[in-house]
TIMISE-543863 format. One record per residue (C-alpha): x, y, z. Coordinates in Angstrom, 3 decimals. Example, Ala and Ser with C-alpha at 12.3 -4.5 7.8 and 13.67 -1.06 7.14 Angstrom:
# TIMISE-543863
{px=12.300 | py=-4.500 | pz=7.800} $
{px=13.670 | py=-1.060 | pz=7.140} $
***
This chain:
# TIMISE-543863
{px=114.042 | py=103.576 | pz=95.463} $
{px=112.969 | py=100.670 | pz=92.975} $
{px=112.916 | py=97.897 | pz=95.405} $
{px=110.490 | py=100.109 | pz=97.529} $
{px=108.123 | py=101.642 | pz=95.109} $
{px=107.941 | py=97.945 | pz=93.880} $
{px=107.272 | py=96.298 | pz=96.984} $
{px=104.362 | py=98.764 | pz=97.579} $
{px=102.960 | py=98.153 | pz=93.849} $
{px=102.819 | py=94.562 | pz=94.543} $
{px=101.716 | py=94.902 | pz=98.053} $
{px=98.811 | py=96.643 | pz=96.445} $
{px=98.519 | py=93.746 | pz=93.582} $
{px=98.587 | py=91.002 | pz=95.886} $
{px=95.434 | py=92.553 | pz=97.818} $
{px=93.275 | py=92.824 | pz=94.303} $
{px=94.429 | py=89.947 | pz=92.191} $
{px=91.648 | py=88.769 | pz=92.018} $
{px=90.351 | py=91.180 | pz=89.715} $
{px=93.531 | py=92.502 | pz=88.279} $
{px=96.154 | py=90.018 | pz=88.053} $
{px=99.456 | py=89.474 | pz=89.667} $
{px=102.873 | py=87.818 | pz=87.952} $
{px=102.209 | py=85.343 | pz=84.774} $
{px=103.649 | py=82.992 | pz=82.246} $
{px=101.838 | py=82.246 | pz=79.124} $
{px=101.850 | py=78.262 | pz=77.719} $
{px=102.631 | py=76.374 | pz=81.374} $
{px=99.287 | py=74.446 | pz=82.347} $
{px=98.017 | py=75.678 | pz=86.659} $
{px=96.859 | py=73.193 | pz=88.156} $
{px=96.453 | py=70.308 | pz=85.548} $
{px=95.706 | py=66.969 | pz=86.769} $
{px=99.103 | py=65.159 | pz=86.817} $
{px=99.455 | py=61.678 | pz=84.939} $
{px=102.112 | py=60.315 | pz=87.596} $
{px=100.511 | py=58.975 | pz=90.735} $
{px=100.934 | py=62.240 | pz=92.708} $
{px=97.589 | py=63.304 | pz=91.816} $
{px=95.510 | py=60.202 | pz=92.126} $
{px=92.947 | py=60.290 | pz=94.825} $
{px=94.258 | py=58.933 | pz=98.308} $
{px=92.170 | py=55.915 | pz=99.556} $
{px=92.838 | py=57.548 | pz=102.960} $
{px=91.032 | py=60.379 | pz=104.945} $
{px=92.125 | py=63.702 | pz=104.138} $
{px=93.766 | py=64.806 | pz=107.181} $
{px=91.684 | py=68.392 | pz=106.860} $
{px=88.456 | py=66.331 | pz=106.948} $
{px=87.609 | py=66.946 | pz=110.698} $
{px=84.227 | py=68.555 | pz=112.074} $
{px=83.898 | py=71.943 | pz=112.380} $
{px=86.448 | py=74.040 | pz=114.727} $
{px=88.119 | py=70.806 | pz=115.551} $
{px=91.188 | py=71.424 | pz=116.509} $
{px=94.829 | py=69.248 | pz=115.628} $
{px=95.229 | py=66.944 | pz=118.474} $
{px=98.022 | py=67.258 | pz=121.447} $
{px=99.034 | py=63.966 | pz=120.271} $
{px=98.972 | py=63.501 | pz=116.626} $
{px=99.776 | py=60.393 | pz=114.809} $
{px=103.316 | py=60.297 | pz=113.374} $
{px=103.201 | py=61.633 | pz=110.270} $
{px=104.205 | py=58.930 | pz=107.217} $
{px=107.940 | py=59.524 | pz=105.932} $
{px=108.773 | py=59.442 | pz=102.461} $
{px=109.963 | py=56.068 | pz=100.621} $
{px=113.451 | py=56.837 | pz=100.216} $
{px=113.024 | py=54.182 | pz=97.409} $
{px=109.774 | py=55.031 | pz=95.705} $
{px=109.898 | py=56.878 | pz=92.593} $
{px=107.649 | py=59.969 | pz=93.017} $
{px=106.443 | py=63.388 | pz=91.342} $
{px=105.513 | py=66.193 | pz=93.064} $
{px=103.446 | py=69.079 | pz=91.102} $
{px=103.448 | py=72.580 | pz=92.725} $
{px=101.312 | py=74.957 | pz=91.052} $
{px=101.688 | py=79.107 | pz=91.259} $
{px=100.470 | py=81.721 | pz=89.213} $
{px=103.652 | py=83.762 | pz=88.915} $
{px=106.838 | py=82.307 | pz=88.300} $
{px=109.701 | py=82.931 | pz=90.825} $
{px=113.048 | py=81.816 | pz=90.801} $
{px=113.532 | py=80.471 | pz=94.457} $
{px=110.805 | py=77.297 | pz=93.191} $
{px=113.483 | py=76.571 | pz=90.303} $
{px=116.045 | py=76.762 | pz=92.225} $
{px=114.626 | py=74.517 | pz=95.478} $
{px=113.138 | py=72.353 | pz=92.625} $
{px=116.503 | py=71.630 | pz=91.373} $
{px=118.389 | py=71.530 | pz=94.904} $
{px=115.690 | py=69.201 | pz=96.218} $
{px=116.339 | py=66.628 | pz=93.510} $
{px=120.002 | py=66.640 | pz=93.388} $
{px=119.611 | py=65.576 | pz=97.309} $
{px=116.378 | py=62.982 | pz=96.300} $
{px=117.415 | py=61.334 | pz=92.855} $
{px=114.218 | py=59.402 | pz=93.362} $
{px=112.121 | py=62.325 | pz=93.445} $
{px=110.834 | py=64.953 | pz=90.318} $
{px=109.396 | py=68.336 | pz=91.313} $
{px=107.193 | py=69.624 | pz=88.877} $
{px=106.606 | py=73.171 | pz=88.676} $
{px=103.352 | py=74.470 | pz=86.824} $
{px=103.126 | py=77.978 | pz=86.699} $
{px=101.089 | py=80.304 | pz=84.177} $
{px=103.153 | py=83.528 | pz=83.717} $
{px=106.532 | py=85.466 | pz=83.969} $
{px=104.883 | py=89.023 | pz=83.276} $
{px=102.507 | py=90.784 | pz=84.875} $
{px=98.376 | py=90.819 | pz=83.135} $
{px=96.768 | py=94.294 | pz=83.528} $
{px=93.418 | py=92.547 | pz=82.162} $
{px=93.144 | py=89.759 | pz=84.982} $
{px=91.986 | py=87.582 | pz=82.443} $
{px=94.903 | py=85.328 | pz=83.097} $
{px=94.505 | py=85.215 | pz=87.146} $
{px=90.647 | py=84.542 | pz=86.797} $
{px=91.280 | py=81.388 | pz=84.393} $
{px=93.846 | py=80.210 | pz=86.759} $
{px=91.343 | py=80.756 | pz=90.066} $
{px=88.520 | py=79.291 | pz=87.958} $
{px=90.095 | py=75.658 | pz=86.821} $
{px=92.564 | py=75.383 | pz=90.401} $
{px=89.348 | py=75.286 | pz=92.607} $
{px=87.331 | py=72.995 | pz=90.049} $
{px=90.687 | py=71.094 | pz=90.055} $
{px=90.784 | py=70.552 | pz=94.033} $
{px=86.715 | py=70.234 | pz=94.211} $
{px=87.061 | py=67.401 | pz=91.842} $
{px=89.200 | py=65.553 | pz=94.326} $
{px=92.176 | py=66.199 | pz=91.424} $
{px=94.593 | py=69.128 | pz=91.381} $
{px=98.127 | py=70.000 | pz=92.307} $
{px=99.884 | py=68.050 | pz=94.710} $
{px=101.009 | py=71.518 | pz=96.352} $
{px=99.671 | py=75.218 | pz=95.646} $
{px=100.942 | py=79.060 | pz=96.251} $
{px=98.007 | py=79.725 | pz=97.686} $
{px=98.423 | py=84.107 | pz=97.146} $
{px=96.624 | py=84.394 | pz=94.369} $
{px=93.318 | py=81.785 | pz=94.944} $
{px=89.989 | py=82.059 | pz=96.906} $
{px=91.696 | py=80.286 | pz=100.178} $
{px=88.322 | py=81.268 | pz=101.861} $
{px=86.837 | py=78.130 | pz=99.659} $
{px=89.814 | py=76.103 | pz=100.011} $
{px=90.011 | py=75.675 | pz=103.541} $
{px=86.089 | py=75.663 | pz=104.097} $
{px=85.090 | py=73.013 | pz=102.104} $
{px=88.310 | py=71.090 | pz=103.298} $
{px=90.420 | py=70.648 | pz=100.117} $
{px=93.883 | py=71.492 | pz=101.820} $
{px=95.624 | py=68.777 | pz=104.359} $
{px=96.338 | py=69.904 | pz=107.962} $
{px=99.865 | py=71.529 | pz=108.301} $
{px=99.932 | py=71.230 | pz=111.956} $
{px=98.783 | py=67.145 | pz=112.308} $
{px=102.701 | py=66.946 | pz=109.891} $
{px=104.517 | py=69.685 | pz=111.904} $
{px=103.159 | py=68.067 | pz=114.886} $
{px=103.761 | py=64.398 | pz=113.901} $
{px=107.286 | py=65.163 | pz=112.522} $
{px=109.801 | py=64.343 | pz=114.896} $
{px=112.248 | py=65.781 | pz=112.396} $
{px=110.809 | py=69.100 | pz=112.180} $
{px=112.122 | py=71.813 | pz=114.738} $
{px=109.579 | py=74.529 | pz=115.271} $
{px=112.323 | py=76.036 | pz=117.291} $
{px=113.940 | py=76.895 | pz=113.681} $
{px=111.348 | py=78.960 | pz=112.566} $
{px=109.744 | py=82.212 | pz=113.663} $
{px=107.151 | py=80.467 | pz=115.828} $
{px=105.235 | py=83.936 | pz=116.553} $
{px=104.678 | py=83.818 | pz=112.886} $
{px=103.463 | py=80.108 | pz=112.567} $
{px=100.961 | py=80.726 | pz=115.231} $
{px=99.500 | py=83.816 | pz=113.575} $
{px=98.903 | py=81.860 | pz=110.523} $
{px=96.576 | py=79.544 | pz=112.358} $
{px=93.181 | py=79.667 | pz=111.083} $
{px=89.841 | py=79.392 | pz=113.704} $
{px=90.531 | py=75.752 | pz=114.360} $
{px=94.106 | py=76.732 | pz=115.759} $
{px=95.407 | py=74.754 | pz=112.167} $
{px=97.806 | py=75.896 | pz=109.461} $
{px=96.372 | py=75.089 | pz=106.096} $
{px=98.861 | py=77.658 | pz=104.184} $
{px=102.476 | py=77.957 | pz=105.503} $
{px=104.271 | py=81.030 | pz=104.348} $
{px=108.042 | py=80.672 | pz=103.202} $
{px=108.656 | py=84.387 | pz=104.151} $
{px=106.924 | py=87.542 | pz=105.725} $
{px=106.574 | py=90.988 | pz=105.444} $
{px=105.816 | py=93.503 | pz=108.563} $
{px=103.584 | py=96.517 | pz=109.128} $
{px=104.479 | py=99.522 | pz=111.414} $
{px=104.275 | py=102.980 | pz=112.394} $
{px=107.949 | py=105.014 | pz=111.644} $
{px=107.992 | py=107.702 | pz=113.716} $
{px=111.084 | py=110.165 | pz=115.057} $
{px=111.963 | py=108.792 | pz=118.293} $
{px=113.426 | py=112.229 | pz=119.467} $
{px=110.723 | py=114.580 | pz=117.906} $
{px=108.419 | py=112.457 | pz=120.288} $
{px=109.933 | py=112.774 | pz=123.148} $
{px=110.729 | py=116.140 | pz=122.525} $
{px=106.621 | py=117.132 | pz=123.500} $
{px=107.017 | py=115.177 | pz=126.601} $
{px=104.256 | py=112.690 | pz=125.672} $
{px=104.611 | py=109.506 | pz=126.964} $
{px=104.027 | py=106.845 | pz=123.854} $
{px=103.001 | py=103.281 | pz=124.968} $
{px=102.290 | py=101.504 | pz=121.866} $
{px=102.779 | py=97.615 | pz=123.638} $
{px=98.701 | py=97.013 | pz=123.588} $
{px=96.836 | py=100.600 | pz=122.538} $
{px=93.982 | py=100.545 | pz=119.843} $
{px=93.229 | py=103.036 | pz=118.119} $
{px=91.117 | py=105.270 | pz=121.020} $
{px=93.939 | py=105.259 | pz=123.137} $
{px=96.235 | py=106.239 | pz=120.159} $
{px=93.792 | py=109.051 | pz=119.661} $
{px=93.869 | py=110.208 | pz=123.119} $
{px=97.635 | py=109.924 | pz=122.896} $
{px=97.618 | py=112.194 | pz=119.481} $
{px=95.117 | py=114.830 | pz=121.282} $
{px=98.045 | py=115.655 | pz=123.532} $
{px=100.643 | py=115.945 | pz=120.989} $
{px=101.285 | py=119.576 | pz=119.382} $
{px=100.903 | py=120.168 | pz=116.282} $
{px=102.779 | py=122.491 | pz=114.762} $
{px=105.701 | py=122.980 | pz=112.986} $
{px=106.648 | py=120.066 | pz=110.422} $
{px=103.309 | py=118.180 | pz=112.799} $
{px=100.194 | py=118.971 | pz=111.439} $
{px=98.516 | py=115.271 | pz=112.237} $
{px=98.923 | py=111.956 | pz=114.044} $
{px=98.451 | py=109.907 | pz=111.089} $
{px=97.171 | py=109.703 | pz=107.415} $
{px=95.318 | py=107.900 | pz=104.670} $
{px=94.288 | py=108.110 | pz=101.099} $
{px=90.750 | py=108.033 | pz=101.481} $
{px=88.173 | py=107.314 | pz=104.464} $
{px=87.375 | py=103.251 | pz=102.722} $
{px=91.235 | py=103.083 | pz=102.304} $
{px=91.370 | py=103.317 | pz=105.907} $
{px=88.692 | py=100.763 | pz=107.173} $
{px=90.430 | py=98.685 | pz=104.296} $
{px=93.452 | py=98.161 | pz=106.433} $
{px=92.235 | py=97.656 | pz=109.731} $
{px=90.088 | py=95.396 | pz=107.956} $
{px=93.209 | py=93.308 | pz=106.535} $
{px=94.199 | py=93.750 | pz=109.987} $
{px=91.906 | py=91.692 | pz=112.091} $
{px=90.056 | py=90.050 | pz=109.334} $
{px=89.771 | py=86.567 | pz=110.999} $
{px=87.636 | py=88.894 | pz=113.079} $
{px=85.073 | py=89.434 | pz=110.616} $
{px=85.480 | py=86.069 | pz=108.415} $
{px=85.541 | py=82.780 | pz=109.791} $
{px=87.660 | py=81.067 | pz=106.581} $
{px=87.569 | py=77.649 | pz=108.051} $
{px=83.651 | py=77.451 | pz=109.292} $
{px=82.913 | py=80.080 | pz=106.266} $
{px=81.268 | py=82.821 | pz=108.540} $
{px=80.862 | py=86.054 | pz=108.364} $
{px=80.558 | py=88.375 | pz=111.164} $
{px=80.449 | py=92.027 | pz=109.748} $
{px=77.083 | py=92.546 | pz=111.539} $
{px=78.765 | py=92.778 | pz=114.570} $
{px=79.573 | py=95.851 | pz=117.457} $
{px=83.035 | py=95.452 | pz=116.081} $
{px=82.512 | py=96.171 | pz=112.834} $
{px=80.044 | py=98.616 | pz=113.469} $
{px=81.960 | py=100.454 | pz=115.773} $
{px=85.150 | py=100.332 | pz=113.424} $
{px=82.512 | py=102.219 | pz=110.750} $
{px=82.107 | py=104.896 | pz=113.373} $
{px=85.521 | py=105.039 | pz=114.873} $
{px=86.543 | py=105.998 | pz=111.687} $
{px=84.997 | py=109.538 | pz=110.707} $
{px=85.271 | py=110.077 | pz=114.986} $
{px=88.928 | py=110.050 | pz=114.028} $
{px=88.439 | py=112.015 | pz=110.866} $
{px=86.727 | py=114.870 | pz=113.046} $
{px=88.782 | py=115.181 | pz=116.047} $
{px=91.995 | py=115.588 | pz=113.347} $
{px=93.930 | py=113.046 | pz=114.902} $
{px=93.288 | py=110.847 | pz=110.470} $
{px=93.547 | py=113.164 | pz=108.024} $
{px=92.265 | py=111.476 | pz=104.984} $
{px=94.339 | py=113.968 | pz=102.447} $
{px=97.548 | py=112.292 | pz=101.677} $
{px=99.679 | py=114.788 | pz=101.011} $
{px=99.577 | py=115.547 | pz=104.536} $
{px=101.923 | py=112.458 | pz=104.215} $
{px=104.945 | py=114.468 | pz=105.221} $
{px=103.213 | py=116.279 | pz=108.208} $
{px=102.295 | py=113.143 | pz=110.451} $
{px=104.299 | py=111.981 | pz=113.198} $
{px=103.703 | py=108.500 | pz=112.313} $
{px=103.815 | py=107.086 | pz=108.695} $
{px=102.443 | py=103.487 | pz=107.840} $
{px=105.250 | py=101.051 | pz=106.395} $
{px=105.231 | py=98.025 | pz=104.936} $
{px=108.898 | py=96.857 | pz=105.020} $
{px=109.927 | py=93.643 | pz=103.315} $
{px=113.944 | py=93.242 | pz=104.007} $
{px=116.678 | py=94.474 | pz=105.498} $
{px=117.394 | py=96.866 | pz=102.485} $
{px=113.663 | py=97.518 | pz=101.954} $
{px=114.093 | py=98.809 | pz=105.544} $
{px=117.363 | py=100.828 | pz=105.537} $
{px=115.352 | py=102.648 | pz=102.763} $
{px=112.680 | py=103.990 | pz=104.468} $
{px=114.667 | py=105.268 | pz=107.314} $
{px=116.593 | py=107.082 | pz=104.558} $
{px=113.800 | py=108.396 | pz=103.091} $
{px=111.911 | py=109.368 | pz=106.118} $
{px=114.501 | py=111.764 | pz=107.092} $
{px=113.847 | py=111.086 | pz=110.635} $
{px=116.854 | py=111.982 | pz=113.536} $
{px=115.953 | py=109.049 | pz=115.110} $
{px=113.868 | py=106.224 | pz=113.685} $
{px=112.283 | py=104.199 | pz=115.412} $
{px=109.343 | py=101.871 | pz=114.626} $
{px=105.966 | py=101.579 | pz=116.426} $
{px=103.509 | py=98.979 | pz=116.468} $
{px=99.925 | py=100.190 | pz=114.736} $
{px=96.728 | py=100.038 | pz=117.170} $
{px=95.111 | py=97.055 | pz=117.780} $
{px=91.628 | py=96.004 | pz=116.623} $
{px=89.009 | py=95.176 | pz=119.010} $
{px=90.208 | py=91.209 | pz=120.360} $
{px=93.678 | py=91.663 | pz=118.553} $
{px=96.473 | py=90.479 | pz=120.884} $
{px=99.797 | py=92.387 | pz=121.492} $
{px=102.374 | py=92.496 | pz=119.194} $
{px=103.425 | py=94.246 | pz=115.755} $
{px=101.442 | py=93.283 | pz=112.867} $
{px=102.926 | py=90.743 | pz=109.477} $
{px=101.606 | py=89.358 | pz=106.454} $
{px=102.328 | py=86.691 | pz=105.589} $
{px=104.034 | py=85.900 | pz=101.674} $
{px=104.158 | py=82.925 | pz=99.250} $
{px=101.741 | py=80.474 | pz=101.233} $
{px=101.978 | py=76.834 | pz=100.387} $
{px=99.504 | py=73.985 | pz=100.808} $
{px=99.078 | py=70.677 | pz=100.342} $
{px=96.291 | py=69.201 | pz=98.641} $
{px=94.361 | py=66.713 | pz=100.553} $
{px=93.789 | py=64.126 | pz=98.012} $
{px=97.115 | py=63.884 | pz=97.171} $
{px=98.842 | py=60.859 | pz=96.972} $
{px=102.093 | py=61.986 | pz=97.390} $
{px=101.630 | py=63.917 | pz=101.017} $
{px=104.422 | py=62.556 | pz=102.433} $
{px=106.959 | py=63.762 | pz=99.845} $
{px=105.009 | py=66.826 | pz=99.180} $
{px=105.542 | py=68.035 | pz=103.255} $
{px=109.168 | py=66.795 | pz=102.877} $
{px=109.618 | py=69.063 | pz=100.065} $
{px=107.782 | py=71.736 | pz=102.019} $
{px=110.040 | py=71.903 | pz=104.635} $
{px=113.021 | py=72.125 | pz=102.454} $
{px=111.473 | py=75.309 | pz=100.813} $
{px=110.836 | py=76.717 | pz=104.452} $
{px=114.284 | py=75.807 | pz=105.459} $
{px=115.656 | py=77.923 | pz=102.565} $
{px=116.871 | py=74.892 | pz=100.573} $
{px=117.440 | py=77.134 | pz=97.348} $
{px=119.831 | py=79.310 | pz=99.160} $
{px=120.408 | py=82.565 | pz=101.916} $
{px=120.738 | py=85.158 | pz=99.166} $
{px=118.635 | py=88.240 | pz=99.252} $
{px=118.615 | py=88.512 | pz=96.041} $
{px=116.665 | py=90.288 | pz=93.428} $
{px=114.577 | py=88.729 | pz=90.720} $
{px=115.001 | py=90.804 | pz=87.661} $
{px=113.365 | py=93.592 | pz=89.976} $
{px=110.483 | py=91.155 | pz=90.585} $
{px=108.943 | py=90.457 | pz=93.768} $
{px=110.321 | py=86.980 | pz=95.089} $
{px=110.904 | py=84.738 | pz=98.007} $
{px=114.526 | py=85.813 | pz=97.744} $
{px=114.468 | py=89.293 | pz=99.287} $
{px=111.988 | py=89.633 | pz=101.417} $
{px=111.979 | py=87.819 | pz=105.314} $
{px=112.310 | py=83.800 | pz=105.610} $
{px=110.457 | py=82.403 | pz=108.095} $
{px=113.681 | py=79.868 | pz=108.844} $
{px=115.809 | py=81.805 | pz=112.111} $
{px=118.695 | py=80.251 | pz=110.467} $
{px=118.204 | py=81.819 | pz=106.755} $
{px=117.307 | py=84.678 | pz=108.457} $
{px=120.251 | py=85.309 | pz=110.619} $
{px=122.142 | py=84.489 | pz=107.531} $
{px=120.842 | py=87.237 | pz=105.700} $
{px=121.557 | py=89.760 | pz=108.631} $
{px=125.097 | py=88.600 | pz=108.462} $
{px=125.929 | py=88.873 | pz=105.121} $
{px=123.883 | py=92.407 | pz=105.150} $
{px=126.311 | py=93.849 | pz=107.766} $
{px=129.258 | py=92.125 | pz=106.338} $
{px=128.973 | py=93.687 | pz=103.671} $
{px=128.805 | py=97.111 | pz=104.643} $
{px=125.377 | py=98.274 | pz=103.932} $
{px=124.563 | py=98.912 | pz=108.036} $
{px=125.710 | py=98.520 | pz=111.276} $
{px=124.352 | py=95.248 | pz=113.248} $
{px=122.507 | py=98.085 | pz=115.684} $
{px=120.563 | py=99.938 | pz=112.913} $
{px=118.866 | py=96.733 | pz=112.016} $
{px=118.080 | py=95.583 | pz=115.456} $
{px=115.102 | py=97.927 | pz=115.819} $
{px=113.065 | py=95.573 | pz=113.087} $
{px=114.938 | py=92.409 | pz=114.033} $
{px=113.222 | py=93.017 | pz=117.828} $
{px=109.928 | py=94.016 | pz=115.757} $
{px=109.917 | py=91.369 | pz=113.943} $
{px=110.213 | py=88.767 | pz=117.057} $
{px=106.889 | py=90.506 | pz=118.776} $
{px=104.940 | py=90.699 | pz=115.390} $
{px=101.952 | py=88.412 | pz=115.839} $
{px=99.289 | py=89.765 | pz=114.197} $
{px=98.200 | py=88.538 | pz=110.823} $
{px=97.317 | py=91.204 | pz=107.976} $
{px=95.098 | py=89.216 | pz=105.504} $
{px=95.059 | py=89.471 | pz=101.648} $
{px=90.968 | py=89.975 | pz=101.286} $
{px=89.619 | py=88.290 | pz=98.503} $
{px=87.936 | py=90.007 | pz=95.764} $
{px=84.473 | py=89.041 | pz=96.508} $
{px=85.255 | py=91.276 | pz=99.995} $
{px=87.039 | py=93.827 | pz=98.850} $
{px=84.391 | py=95.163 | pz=96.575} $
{px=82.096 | py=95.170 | pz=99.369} $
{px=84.472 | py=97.727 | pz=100.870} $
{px=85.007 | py=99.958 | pz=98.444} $
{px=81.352 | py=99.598 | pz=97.034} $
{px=79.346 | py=99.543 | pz=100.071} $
{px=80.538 | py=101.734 | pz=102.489} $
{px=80.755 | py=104.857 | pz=100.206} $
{px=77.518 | py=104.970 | pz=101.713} $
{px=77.837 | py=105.086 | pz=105.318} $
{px=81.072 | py=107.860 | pz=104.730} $
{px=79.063 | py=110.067 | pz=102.758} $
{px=76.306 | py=110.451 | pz=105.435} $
{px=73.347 | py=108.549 | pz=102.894} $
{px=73.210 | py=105.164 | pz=105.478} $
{px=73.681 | py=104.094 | pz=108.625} $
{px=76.507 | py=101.976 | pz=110.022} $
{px=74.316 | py=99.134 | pz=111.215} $
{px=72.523 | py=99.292 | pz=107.328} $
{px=76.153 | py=98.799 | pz=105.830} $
{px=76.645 | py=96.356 | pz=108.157} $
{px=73.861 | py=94.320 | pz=107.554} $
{px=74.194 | py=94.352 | pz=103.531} $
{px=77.658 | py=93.533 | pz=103.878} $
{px=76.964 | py=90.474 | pz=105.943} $
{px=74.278 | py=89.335 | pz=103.327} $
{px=76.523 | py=89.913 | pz=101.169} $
{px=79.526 | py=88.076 | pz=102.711} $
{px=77.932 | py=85.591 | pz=103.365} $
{px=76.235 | py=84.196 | pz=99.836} $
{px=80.090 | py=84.818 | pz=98.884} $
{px=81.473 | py=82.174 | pz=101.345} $
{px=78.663 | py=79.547 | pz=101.081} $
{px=78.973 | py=79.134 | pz=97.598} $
***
């Protein structure tokens, strides 16, 4: 029960840390300009200098391999600590004698004010727009939006691309290419993953004789599905949500490269898409298939859930109580593709001034690879890359093993989110403060009847916009 209520706390946190904070420890410099020569300017071209949209090229140039005999020091910057850096950091260097890792983090424990986050936001971006900075940041907690428009972060794809060594085949490639941003380019490469789905009782469905086809629908055709569905009984509703905003909030995470542009910084919430999400929304509310009173929670036939591991998992099948659980992917979003939805977790880039590249995507990959270790592991109840889904098959598959081995289920309970996980392709965005508040504070409007959809729209563009060109 810990492990879950947790992961949904810092679900939560890691959509508004921007304003409240995540994980900290006090004394540690973020982001400090580093007196080796990691952080000296690179005579070269950054390799995410390109024009606008341009995408990597089929043939990149191989990418530079580090000097097995130059003395080097990396600096990776986070705001929270977590063990799995320490552990890589000290794994990494045991195996390269001739290279130091230096981790700069600011906290252990988490800051209710936000002052802590803020400083650390403030002095990492006028780090990187300096040309100085961190030879490698956890991106989770920073304004990527500014990062990867004013080109600041080195193209992940030109070095996965140009690295004979690296086997994409190795990693969850359906999650690789949902990271890609606009230009079809990874900027920030996730060591691990959590996914979103609908739990639902397989039998209790097919007990009404509905026929549920949840491969491409959107959320019309999952309201003409829930019109035919009875509801009575234990069923009073298809679905639920807090509130009305809490709603549009995540099918806004859900498709937000839809409505932000991070790598051309445009927005697009002026749109028929938006606009017609606005009004899908209290059409939903109306026809009862939403009900925006959550304690209808145990009355819907299909529950949201965010589930982070294998254990995380096994406890919300528990909990649900269902005969027979069984997940579902959620609608899709107008131009959403098919496939289950993720987010993505502890996202790493590499600066792109720094003049340690090389050795910093070396050290990448070993982090990806699960260099620190298989275990899923908790982190004195913390949230942490051990424990939740590695992006590396191989760690992956590990951690299946050693779950069944030991007892805690059989290998065909977890193959329902193994198979979900290998469709999921859809990326569920952390919005940044700046956009969040526009949700919450501007469409109170529109859901209360006093504007229109198209006049929310339009401030929210405005509004969007002066964010992402400053």
């Amino acid at each position: 029960m810990k492990k879950s209520i947790l992961f949904l706390c810092i679900a939560l946190m890691l959509s508004i840390t921007a304003c409240s904070g995540g994980n900290t420890t006090p004394g540690s410099p973020s982001g400090g300009a580093n007196t080796d020569q990691s952080t000296q300017p690179d005579s070269s071209k950054p390799e995410s200098s390109k024009p606008e949209s341009a995408a990597s090229t089929s043939n990149p140039s191989p990418s530079p391999a580090p000097d097995p005999n130059k003395k080097s020091t990396i600096v990776l910057s986070m705001y929270g600590y977590d063990q799995y850096y320490d552990d890589a950091k000290k794994a990494y260097e045991k195996e390269h004698p001739n290279i130091t890792v230096d981790l700069k983090y600011v906290t252990k424990d988490f800051d209710p004010s936000g002052t802590l986050v803020e400083k650390y936001r403030t002095k990492t971006s006028a780090d990187f727009l300096s040309g100085k900075g961190a030879d490698m940041i956890v991106t989770d907690d920073l304004p990527i939006e500014g990062f990867i428009g004013k080109q600041l972060l080195a193209n992940l794809s030109d070095m996965m691309n140009g690295d004979t060594s690296f086997k994409k085949e190795d990693y969850f490639q359906n999650i690789l290419d949902g990271v890609k941003e606009s230009d079809g380019s990874v900027y920030a490469m996730p060591l691990s993953f959590y996914v979103s789905a609908l739990l639902a009782d397989e039998n209790a469905l097919k007990s009404t004789g509905v026929t549920i086809d949840d491969s491409s629908w959107n959320w019309e055709q999952f309201a003409a599905t829930a019109k035919k569905l009875p509801m009575t009984g234990r069923y009073k509703y298809a679905y639920t949500e807090k509130r009305d905003s809490n709603f549009l909030y995540a099918l806004v995470t859900a498709s937000y490269s839809q409505f932000v542009d991070r790598v051309n910084r445009k927005a697009h919430f002026d749109t028929d898409a938006f606009i017609s999400l606005l009004n899908q929304i209290k059409q939903l509310e109306k026809d009862n298939v939403v009900s925006f009173d959550f304690r209808n929670y145990e009355h819907v036939y299909f529950r949201q859930t965010d589930i982070s591991s294998f254990s995380d998992y096994m406890f919300r099948v528990a909990e649900s109580k269902f005969e027979k659980p069984a997940l579902y992917q959620a609608p899709k979003g107008e131009g959403q593709q098919g496939g289950g939805s993720f987010s993505p977790l502890f996202n790493i880039a590499i600066n792109a001034n720094s003049a340690v590249k090389p050795e910093a995507w070396d050290f990448l990959k070993f982090l990806m690879s699960g260099g620190a270790g298989n275990g899923d592991k908790e982190q004195d109840g913390s949230f942490s890359v051990y424990g939740t889904f590695p992006v590396s098959k191989t760690v992956f598959a590990a951690q299946e093993a050693e779950y069944v081995k030991d007892g805690k289920a059989e290998q065909e309970e977890l193959q329902t989110v193994t198979d979900f996980i290998s469709k999921a392709s859809n990326r569920k965005s952390t919005l940044p403060y700046e956009i969040e508040i526009l949700i919450w504070d501007e469409t109170s409007a529109f859901f209360s009847g006093q504007k229109s959809a198209e006049a929310v729209a339009d401030i929210m563009q405005n509004k969007a916009t002066t964010y992402l060109n400053e």
